[in-house]
C-alpha positions, 0 to 999 in steps of 0.5 A: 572486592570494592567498585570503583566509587568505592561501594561493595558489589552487594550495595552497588546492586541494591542501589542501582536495582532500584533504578533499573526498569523491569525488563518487561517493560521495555519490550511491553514499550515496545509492543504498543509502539509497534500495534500503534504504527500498524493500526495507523498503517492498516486502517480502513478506506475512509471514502463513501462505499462504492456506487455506481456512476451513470453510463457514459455519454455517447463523446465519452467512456467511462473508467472504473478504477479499484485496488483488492489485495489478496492478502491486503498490502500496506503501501499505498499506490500512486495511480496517473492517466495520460500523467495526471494524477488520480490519487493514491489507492490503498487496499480496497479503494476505488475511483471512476473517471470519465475520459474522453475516447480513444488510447490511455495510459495508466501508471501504477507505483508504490514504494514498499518498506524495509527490505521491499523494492519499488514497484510499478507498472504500466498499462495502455486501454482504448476506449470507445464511445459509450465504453465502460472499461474496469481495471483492477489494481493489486499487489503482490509480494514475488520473488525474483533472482539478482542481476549477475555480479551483485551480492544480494542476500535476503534470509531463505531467498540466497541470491534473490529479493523480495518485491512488491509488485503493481498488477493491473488486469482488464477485468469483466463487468459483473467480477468488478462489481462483486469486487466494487460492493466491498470498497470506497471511493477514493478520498479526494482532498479538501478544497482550499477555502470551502 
């Protein structure tokens, strides 16, 4: 049996075997790529470790904001107060603010990957003269059920979907510190003309 260039399958085969790539190669190809944008997605806070801020004035409180994931995420959390921005906390990052007394409003969200939703959150905290307030952000991988009349299907969960969801939770002084000891501060973009 001829090919259709006219060669014999044996010759064929030889020719072309030369000009194939090893089978592994293009999984051991693939295995790099993939470290490579995991290493990029998972590296570590790069801010200064944590260190306490002075106490607050007596016209003002003061607000400890941190991330810990427990296992770590690789989104990253876009964090407003009354709507203005304080950052994006990846796992193990933290900020304090002082504000000014009264009610604030605190909006977490994130976008995760793949198959994953949005996910946000909202939270009101007063805060008093002198007042020194610790929020704690995580977030959580959760399952929950499809809305009725869609068809929503993901491998073991038929009928539900996975989301990563923001969780934000007033925690007490001395369990924020010991959470506080293992971050670093939030880096802050570069001035522009420094």
């Amino acid at each position: 049996m001829r090919r259709p260039n006219g060669t014999t399958p044996d010759a064929w085969t030889k020719r072309h075997r030369d000009l194939m790539p090893v089978p592994g190669i293009w999984t051991a190809v693939y295995l790099v790529v993939l470290v490579c944008i995991a290493t990029a997605c998972t590296k570590p806070p790069s801010g200064p470790p944590f260190e306490s801020a002075p106490p607050p004035p007596d016209h003002a409180g003061r607000l400890y904001l941190y991330r810990s994931d427990q296992p770590g995420s690789l989104a990253s959390v876009r964090v407003t107060i009354d709507g203005l921005e304080v950052g994006r906390f990846r796992n193990n990052e933290y900020e304090t603010l002082e504000l000014s007394i009264g009610e604030h409003h605190l909006r977490a969200g994130m976008r995760g990957f793949g198959l994953l939703a949005w996910g946000w959150n909202n939270h009101r905290f007063p805060l008093g003269p002198g007042d020194t307030v610790y929020l704690r952000i995580s977030v959580r991988l959760t399952e929950h059920s499809a809305p009725q009349g869609r068809d929503l299907e993901i491998a073991g969960r038929p009928g539900g979907a996975a989301s990563e969801n923001v969780f934000i939770l007033r925690v007490s002084a001395e369990e924020a510190l010991s959470d506080l000891a293992l971050t670093t501060r939030l880096p802050r973009p570069e001035t522009v003309g420094k």
